[in-house]
C-alpha atoms as a printed R data frame, in Angstrom:
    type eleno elety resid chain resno        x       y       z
1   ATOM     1    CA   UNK     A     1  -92.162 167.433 169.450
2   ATOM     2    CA   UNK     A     2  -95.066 166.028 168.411
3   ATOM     3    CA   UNK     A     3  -97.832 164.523 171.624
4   ATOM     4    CA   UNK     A     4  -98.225 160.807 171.103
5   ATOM     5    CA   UNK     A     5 -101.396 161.201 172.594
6   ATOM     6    CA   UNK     A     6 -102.612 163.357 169.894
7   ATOM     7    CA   UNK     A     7 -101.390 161.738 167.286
8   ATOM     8    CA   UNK     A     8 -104.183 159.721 165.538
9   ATOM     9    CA   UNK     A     9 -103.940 156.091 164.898
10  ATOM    10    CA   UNK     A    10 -104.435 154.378 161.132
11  ATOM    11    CA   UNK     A    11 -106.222 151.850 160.823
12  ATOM    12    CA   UNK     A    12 -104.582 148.940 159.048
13  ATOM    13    CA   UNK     A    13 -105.947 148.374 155.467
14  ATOM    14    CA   UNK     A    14 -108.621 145.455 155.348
15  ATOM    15    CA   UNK     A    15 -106.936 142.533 153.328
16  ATOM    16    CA   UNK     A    16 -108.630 142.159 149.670
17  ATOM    17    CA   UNK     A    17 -110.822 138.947 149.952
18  ATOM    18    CA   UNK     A    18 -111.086 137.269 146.542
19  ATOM    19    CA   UNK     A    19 -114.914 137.592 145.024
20  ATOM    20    CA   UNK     A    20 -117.192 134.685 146.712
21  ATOM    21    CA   UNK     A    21 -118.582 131.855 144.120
22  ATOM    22    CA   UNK     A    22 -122.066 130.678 145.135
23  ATOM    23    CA   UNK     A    23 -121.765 126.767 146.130
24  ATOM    24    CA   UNK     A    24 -123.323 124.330 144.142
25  ATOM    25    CA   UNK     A    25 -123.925 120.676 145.054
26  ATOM    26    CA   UNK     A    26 -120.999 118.914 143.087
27  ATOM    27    CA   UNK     A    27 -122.658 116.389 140.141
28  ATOM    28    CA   UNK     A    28 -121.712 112.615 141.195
29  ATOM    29    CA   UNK     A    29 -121.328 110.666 138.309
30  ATOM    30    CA   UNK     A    30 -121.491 106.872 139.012
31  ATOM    31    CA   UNK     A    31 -119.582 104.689 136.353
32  ATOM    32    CA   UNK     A    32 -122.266 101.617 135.709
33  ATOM    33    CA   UNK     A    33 -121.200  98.697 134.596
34  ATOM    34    CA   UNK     A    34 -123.018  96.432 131.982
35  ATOM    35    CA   UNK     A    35 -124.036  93.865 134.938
36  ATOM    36    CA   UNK     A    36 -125.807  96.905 136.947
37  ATOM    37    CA   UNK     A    37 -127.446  98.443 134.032
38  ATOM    38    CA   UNK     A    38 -128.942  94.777 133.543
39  ATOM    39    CA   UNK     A    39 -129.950  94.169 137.096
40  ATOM    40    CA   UNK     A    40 -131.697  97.724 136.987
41  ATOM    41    CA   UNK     A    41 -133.541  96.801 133.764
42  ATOM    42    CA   UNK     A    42 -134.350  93.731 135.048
43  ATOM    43    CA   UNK     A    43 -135.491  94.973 138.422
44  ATOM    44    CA   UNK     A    44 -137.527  97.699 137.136
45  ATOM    45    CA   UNK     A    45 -139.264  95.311 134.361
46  ATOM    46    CA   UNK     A    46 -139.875  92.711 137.562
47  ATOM    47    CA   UNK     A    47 -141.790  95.453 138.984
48  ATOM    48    CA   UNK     A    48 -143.910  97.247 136.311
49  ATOM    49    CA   UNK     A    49 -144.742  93.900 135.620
50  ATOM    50    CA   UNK     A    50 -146.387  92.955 139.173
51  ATOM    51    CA   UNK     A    51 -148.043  96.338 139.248
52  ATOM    52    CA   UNK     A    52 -149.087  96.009 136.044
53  ATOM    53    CA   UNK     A    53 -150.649  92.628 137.117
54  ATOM    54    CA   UNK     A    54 -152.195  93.728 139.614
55  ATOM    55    CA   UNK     A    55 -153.828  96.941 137.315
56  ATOM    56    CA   UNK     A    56 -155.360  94.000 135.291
57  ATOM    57    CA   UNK     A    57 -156.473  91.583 137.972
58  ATOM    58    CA   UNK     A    58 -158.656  94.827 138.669
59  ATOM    59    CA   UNK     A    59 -159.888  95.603 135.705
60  ATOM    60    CA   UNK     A    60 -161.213  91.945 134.870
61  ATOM    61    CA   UNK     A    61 -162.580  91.918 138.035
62  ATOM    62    CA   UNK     A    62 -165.037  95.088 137.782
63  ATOM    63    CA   UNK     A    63 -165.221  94.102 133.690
64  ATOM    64    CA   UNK     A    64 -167.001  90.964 134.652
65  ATOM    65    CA   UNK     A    65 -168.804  92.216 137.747
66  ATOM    66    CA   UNK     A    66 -169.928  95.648 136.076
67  ATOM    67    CA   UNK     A    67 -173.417  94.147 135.392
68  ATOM    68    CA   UNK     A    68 -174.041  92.680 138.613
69  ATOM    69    CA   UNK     A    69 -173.003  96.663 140.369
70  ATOM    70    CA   UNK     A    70 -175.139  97.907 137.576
71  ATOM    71    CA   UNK     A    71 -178.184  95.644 138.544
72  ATOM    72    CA   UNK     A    72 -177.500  95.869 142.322
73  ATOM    73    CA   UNK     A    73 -176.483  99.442 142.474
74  ATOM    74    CA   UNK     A    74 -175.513 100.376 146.330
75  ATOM    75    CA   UNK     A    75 -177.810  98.188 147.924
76  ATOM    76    CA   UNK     A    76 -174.814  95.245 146.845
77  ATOM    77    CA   UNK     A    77 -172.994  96.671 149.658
78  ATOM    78    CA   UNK     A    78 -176.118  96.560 152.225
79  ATOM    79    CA   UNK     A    79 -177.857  93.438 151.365
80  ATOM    80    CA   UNK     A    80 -177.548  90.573 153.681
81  ATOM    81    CA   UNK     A    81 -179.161  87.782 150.826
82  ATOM    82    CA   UNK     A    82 -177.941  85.885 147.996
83  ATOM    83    CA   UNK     A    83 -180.770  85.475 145.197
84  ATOM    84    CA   UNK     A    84 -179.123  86.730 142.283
85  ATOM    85    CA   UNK     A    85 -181.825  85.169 140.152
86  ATOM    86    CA   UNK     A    86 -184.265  86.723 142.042
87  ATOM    87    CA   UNK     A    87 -182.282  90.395 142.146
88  ATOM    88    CA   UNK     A    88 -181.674  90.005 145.477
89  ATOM    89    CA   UNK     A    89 -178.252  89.864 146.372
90  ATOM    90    CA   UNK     A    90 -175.553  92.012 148.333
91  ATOM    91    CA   UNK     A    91 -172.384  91.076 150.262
92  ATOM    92    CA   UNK     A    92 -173.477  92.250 153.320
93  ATOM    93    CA   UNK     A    93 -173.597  88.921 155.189
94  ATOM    94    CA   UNK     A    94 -169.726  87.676 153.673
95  ATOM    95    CA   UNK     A    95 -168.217  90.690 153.866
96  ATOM    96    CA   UNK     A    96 -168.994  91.451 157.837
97  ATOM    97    CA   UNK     A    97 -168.187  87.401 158.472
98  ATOM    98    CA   UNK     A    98 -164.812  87.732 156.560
99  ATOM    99    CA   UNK     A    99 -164.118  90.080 159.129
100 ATOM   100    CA   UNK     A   100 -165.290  88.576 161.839
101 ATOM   101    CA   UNK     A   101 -163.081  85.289 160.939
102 ATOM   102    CA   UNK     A   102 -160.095  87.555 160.075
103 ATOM   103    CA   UNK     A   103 -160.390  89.735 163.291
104 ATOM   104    CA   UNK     A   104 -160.741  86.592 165.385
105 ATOM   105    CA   UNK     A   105 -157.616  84.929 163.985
106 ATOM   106    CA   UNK     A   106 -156.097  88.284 164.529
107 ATOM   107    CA   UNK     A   107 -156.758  88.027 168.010
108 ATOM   108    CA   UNK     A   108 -155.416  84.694 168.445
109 ATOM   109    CA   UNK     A   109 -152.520  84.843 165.828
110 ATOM   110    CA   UNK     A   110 -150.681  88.008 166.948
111 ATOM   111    CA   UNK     A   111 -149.856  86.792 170.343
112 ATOM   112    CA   UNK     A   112 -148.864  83.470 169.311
113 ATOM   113    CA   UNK     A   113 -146.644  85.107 166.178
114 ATOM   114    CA   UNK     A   114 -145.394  87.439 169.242
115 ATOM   115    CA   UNK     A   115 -144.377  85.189 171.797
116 ATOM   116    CA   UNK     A   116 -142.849  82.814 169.092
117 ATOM   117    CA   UNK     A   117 -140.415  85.516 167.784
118 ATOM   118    CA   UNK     A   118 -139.337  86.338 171.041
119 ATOM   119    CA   UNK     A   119 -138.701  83.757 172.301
120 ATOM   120    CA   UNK     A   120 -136.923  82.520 169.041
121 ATOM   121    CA   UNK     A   121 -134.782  85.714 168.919
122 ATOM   122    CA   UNK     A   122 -134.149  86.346 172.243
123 ATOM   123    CA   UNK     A   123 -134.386  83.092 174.519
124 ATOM   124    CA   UNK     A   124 -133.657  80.509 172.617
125 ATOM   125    CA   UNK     A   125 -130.705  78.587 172.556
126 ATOM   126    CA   UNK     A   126 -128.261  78.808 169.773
127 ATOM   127    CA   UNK     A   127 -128.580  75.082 169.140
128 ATOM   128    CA   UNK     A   128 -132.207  75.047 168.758
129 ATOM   129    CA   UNK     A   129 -132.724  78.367 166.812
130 ATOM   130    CA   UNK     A   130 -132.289  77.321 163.488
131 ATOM   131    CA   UNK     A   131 -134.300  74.513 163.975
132 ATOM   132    CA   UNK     A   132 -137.054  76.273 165.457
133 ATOM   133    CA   UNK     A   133 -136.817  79.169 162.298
134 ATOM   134    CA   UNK     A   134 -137.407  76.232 160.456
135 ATOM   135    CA   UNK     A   135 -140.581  74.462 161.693
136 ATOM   136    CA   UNK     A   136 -142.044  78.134 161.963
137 ATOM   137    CA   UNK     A   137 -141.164  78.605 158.103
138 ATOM   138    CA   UNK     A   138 -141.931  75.262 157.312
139 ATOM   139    CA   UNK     A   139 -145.466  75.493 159.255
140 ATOM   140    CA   UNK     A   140 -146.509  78.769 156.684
141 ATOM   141    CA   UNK     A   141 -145.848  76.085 153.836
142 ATOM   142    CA   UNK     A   142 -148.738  73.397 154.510
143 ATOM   143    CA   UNK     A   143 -151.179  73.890 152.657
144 ATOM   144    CA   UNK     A   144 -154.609  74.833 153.521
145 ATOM   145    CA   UNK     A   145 -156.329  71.911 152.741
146 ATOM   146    CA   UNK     A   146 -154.869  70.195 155.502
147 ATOM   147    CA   UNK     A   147 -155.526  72.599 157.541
148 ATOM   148    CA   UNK     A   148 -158.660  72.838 156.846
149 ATOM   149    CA   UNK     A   149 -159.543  69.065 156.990
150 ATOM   150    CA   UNK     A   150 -157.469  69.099 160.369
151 ATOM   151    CA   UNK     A   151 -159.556  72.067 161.967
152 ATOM   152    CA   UNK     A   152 -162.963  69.633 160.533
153 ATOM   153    CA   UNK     A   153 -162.290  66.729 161.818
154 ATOM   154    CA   UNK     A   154 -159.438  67.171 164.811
155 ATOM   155    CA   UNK     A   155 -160.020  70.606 166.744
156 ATOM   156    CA   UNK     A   156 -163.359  71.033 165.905
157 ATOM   157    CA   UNK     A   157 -165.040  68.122 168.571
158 ATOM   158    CA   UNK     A   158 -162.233  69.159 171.027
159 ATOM   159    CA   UNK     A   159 -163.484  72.468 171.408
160 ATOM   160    CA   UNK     A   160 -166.745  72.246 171.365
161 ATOM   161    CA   UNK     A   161 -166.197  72.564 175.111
162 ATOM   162    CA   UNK     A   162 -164.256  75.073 175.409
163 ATOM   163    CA   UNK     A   163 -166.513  77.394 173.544
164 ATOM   164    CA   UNK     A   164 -169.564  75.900 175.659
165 ATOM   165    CA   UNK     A   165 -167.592  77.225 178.203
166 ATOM   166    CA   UNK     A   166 -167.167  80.516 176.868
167 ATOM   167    CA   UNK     A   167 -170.940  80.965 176.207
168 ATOM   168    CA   UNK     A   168 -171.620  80.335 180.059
169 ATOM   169    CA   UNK     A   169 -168.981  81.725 181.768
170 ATOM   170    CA   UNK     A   170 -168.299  84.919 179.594
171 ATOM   171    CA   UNK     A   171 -171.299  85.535 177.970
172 ATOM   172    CA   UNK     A   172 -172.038  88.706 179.388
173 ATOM   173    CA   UNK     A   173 -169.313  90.163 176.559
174 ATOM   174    CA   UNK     A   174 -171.508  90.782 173.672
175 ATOM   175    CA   UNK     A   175 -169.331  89.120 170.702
176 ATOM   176    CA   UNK     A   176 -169.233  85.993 172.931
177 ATOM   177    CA   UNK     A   177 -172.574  85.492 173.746
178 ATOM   178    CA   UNK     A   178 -175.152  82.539 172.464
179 ATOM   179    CA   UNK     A   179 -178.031  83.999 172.496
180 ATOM   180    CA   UNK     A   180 -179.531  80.166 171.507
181 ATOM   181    CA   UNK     A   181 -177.524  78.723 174.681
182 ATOM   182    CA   UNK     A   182 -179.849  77.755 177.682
183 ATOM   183    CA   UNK     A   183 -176.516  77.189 180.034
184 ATOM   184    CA   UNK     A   184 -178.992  76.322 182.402
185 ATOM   185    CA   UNK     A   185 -180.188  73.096 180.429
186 ATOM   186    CA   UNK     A   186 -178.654  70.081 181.153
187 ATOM   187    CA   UNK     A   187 -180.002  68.516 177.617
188 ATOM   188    CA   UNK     A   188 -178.243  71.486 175.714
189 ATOM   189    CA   UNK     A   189 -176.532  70.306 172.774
190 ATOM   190    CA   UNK     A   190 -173.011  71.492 171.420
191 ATOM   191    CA   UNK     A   191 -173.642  71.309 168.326
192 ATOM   192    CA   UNK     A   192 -174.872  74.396 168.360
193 ATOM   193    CA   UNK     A   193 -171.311  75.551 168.412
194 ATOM   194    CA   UNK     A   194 -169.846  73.639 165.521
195 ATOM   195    CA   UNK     A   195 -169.241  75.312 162.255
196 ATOM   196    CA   UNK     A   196 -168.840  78.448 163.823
197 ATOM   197    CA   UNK     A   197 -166.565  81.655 163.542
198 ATOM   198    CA   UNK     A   198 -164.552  80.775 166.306
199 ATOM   199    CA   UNK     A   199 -163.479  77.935 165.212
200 ATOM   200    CA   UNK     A   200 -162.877  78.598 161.326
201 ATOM   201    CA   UNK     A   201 -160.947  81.789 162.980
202 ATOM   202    CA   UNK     A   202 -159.007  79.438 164.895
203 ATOM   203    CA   UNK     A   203 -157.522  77.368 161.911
204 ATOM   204    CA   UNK     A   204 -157.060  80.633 160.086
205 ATOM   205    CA   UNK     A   205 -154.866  81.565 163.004
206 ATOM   206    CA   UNK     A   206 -152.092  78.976 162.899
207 ATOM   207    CA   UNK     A   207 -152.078  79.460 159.205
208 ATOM   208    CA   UNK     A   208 -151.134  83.312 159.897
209 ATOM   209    CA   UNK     A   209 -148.805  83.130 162.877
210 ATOM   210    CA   UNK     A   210 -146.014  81.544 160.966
211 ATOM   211    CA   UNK     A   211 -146.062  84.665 158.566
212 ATOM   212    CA   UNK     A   212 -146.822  87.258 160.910
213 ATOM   213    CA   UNK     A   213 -143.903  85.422 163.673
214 ATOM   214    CA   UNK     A   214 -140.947  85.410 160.608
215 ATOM   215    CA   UNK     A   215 -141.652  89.281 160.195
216 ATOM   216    CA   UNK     A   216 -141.513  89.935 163.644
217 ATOM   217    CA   UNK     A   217 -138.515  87.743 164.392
218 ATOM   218    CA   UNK     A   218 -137.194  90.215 161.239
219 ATOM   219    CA   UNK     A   219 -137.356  93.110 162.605
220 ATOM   220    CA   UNK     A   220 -136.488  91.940 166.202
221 ATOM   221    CA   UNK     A   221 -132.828  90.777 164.568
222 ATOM   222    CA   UNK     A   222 -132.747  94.718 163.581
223 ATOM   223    CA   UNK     A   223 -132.421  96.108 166.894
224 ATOM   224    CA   UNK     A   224 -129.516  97.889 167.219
225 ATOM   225    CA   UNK     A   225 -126.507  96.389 169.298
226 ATOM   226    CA   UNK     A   226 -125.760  99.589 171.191
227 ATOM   227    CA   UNK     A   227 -129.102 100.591 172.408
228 ATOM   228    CA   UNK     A   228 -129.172  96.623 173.885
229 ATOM   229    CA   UNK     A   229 -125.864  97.322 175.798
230 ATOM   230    CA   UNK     A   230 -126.485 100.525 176.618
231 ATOM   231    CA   UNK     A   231 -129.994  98.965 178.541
232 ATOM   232    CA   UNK     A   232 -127.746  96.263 179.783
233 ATOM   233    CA   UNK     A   233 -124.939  98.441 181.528
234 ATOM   234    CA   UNK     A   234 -127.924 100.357 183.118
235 ATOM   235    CA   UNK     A   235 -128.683  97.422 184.676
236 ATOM   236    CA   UNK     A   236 -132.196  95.920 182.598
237 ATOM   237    CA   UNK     A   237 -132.684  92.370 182.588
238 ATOM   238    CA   UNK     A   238 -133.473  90.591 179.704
239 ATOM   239    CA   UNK     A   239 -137.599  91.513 180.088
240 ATOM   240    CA   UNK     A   240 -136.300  94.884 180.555
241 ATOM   241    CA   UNK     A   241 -134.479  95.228 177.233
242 ATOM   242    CA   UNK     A   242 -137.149  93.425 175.588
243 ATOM   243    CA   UNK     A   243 -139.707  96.103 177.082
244 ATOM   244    CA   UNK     A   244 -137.606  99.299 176.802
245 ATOM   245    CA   UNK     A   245 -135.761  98.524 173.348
246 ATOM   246    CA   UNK     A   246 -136.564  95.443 171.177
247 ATOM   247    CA   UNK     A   247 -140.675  96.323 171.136
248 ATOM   248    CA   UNK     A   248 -140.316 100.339 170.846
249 ATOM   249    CA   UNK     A   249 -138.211  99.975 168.155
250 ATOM   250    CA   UNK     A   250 -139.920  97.271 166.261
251 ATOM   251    CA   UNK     A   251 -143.525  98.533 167.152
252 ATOM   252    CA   UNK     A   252 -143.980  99.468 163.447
253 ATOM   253    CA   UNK     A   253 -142.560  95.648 162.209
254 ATOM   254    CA   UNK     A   254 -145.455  94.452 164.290
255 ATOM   255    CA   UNK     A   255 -148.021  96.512 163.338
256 ATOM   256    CA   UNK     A   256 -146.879  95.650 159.707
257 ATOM   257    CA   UNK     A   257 -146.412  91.996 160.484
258 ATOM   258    CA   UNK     A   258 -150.229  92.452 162.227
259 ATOM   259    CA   UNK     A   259 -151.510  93.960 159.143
260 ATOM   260    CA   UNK     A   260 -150.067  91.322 156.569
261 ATOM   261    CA   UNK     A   261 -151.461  88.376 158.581
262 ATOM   262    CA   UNK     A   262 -154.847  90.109 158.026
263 ATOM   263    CA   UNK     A   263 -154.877  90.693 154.507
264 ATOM   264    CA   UNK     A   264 -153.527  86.974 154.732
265 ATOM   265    CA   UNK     A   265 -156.882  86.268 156.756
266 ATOM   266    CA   UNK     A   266 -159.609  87.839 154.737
267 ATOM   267    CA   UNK     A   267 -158.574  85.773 151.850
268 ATOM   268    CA   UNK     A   268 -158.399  82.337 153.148
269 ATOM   269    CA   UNK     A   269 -160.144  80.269 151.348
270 ATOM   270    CA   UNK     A   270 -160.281  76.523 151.699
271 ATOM   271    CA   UNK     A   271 -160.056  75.974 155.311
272 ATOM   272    CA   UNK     A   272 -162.993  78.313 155.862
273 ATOM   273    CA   UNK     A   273 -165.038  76.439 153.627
274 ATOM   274    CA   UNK     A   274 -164.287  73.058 154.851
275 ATOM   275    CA   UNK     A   275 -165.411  73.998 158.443
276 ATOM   276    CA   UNK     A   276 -167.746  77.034 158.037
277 ATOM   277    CA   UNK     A   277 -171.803  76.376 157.676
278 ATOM   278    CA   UNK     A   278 -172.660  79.148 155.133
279 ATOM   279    CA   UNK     A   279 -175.755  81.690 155.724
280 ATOM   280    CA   UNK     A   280 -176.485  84.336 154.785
281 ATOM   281    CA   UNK     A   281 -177.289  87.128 157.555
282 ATOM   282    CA   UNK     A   282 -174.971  89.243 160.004
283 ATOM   283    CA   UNK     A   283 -173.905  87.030 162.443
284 ATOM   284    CA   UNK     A   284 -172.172  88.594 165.034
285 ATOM   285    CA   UNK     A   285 -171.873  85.519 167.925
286 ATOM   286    CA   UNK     A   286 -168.673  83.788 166.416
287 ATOM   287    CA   UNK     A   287 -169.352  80.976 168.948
288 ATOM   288    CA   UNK     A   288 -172.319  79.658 167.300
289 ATOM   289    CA   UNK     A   289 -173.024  77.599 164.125
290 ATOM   290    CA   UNK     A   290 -173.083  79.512 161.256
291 ATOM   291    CA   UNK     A   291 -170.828  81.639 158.961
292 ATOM   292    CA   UNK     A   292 -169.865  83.131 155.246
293 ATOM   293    CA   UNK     A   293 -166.716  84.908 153.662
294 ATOM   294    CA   UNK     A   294 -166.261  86.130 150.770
295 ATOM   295    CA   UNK     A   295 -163.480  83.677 149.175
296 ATOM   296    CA   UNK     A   296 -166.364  80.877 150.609
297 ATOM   297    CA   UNK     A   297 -169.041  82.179 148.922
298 ATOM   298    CA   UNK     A   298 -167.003  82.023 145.728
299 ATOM   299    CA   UNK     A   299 -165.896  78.654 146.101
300 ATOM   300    CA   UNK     A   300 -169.688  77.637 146.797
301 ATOM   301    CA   UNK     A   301 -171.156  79.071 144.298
302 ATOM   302    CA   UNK     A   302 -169.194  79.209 140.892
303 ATOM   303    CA   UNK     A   303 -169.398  75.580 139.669
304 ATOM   304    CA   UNK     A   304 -173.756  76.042 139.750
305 ATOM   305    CA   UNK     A   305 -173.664  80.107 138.654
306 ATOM   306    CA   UNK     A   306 -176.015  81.558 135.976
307 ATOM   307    CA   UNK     A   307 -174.464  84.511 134.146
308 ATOM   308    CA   UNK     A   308 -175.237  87.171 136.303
309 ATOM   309    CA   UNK     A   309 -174.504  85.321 139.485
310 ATOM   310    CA   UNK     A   310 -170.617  84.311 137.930
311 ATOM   311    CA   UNK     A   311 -170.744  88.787 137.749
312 ATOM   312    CA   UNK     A   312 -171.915  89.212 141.462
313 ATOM   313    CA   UNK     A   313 -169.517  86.602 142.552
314 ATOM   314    CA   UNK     A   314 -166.821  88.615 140.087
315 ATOM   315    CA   UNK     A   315 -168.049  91.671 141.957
316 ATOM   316    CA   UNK     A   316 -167.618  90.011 145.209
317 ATOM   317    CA   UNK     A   317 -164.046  89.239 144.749
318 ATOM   318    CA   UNK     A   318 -163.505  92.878 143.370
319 ATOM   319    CA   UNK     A   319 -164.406  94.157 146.692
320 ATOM   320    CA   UNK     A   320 -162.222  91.267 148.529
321 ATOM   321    CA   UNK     A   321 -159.482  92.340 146.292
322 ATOM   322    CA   UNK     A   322 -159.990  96.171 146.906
323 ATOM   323    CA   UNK     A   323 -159.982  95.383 150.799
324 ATOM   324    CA   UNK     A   324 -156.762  93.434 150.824
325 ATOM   325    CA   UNK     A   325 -155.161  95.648 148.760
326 ATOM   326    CA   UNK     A   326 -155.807  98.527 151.191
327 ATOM   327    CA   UNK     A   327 -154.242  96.087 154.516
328 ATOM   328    CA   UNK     A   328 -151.543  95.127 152.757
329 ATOM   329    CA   UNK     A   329 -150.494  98.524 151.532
330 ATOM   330    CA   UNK     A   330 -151.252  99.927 155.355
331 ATOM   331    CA   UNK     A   331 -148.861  97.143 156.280
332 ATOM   332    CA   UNK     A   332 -146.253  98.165 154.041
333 ATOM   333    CA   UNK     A   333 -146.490 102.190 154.757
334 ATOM   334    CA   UNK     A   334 -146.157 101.313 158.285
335 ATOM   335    CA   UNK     A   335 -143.008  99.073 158.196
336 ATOM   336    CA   UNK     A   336 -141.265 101.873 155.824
337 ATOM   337    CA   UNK     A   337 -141.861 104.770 158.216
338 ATOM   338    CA   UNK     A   338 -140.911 102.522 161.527
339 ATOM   339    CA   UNK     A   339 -137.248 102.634 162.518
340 ATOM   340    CA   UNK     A   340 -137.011  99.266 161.936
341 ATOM   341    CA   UNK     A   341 -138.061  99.567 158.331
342 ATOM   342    CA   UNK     A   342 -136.149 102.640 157.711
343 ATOM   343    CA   UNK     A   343 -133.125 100.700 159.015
344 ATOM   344    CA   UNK     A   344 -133.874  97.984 156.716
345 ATOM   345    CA   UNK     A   345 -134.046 100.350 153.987
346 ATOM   346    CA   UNK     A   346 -130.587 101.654 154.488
């Protein structure tokens, strides 16, 4: 008899497995219609054209303003006058107050836009909310003339106290200081405040909010349903989800919206040179008289230009038009890598 112990098992024959094929992403082939070739023709023409546009608003620009560059060279970009005749020019002086009146409607726009969309999107009653969206929309439609004359002739004696105020109480913060304020002279005048930065900056303001507010309100709308529940059934109040879920996720909507109302700000026009009183130095105290932009020098100057001033001022808006280019396209980047622009893009 043969011992079952030492009999040796077989192993069982390994099944044959048929040869593997290397995967390949399968081809998609999408059957287009003649209505979506048309749209994407059309869509694609729409925007080689704008680009395109833009290329040549460039180009004429430093065309035109190639002589005054030439003549100027790099001082153009450190001098504070404007003597063209003479040789002496620069944008110095209008491009640090185009800041200055852009920064301080920043300031005074993004909390206004901010509040607004809130409370639009998220406290407002249902009856009132379109009719709110509308005087917000309908507000970014006036144009700037009227603001401008209202700013003039309205806000302009009303807060001449106000920024007297600021001057004596708050002085001590360098951009807010009047260094040509005696607050301890009964006979000072407030004129010295008219005209000034702070107030041109304050017209440019409520011409930005309604832009910057409909973006944010935007992006607010996007905030996903679930992560709003899911803060509710933890037990957030309506602050709470606000803090914890509608501003994390649109933080990159209101940087964009931020950044939009800027490049919206450095090229106001109009209004700024209705109220502004031009000169032509650095002028950092935006509470008293005296200001420039770039858009206000243009608008001053180009009626009475010789040749080569029409090129500096040509130059001039070459650089405005370089610097709004760059916001606007920082405002764009940012919205497209938020989550609320990414969602938007989906």
């Amino acid at each position: 008899m043969i011992d079952p112990v030492q009999t040796e098992t077989q192993p069982e024959p390994e099944p044959l497995m048929p040869p593997q094929t290397p995967d390949f992403p399968r081809a998609l082939a999408a059957n287009t219609g003649l209505s979506d070739k048309i749209f994407r023709g059309v869509a694609r023409t729409g925007g080689t054209i704008v680009l395109l546009i833009m290329l040549l608003v460039g180009v004429f620009l430093l065309y035109n303003g190639y002589q005054a560059i030439s003549v100027a060279g790099f001082g153009f970009l450190t001098t504070q006058a404007w003597e063209p005749n003479n040789g002496d020019f620069g944008i110095a002086a209008v491009l640090s107050g185009t800041f200055f009146i852009a920064l301080t409607a920043i300031a005074i726009a993004v909390p206004l836009a901010l509040g607004t969309a809130l409370y639009i999107n998220e406290y407002a009653p249902r009856g009132i909310k379109r009719a709110l969206i509308s005087v917000v929309d309908l507000m970014a439609a006036i144009p700037s003339v009227v603001y401008g004359l209202w700013g003039l002739f309205f806000l302009q004696p009303l807060i001449l106290p106000f920024s007297q105020w600021l001057a004596t109480y708050l002085g001590w913060i360098p951009i807010l200081s009047a260094p040509n304020f005696d607050p301890s002279d009964p006979l000072a005048s407030p004129t010295l405040f008219t005209s000034s930065t702070f107030i041109a900056g304050i017209v440019v303001a409520l011409m930005v909010a309604p832009i910057a507010s409909s973006i944010m309100r935007e992006v607010f709308s996007q905030t996903p349903l679930g992560e709003r529940e899911g803060a509710l059934a933890l037990g957030a109040t309506r602050w709470g989800v606000i803090r914890t879920v509608v501003i994390p996720f649109s933080q990159g909507g209101i940087i964009g919206g931020t950044m939009l109302g800027l490049g919206r700000a450095l090229g106001e026009t109009i209004a700024v040179y209705l109220i502004i009183s031009p000169v032509f130095i650095i002028q950092p105290h935006i509470l008293e008289k005296g200001a420039n932009s770039i858009s206000a020098l243009i608008a001053l100057r180009y009626n009475e230009a010789s040749a080569l001033e029409i090129s500096a001022l040509m130059a001039a808006g070459l650089a405005l038009f370089l610097v709004t280019l760059a916001v606007n396209f920082g405002a764009s980047t940012i919205i497209a890598r938020s989550r609320s622009g990414a969602s938007s893009e989906g």
